[in-house]
N, C-alpha and C positions, 0 to 999 in steps of 0.2 A: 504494500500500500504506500503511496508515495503523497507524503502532507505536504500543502500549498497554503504557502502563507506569504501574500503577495501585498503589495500598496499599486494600486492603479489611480491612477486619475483621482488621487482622495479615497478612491475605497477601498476597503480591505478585504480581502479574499481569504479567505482559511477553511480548511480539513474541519469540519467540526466534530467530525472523530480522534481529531487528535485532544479536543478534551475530554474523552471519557475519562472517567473514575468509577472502579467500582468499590462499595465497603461490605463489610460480609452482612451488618446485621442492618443495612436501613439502606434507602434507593439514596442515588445522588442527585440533585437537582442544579444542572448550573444556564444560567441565562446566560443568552448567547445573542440577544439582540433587543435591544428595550429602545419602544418610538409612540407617542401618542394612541399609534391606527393601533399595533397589535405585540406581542410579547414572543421573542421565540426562547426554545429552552432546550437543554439536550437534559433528556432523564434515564439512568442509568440503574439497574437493577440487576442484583447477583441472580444465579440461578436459585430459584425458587423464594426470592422474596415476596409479595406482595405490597401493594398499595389498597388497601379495599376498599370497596365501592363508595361511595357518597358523595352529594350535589356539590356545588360548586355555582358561584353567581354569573359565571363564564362561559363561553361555547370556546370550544378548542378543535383542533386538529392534529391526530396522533399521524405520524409517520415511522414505521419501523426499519429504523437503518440497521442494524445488525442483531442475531436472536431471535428468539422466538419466545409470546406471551401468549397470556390469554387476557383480551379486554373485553370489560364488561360496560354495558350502557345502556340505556332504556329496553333496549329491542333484545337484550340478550347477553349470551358469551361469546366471542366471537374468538379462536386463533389465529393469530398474524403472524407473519416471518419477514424475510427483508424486503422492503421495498411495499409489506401490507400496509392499507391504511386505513382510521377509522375518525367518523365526526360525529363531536356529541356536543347538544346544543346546550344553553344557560339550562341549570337547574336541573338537568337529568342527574342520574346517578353517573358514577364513572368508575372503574377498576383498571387496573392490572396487576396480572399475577405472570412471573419472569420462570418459564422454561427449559431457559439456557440463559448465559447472561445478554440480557437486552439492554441495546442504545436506541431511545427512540428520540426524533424532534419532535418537540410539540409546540404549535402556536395557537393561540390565544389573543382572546381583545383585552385591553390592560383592566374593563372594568369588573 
């Protein structure tokens, strides 16, 4: 895997897999982009952690870059691997539960 961490023109380009972290007993959460419209975040889960289900005042957008979960959301459980992805709107429930170790992005609106 080759990280790219660049300055273009003003903007910065980077691997955001080059910030994983995993811990054994808890997910890790690191923002990776904060602006008015929306919030992105890379969240990181050892195998077999969980996050369990519950609302949130937020709609988000999970994206699975590496691993395999199981998310949960209004509609269900759903399994996802690289590249799955899944939208859950303000106030639904939300889960995940880590497989193998998972890196997902997730964005969000800040409120």
């Amino acid at each position: 895997m080759v990280n790219i961490n660049l300055e273009v023109s003003g903007m910065h380009l980077e691997n955001i897999l080059s910030q994983k972290e995993f811990l054994p007993n808890e997910p890790v959460k690191k923002d990776i982009w904060l602006s008015p419209k929306f919030t992105a975040a890379l969240v990181c889960l050892e195998s077999g952690l969980e996050i369990e289900p519950h609302p949130e005042p937020y709609s988000v957008f999970f994206l699975v870059l590496e691993g395999r979960g199981i998310f949960t959301n209004g509609g269900g459980s759903f399994e996802l691997g690289p590249m799955g992805s899944i939208t859950i709107e303000a106030g639904e429930i939300r889960g995940m539960k880590s497989l193998e170790r998972l890196a997902v992005l997730a964005i969000h609106d800040p409120h």
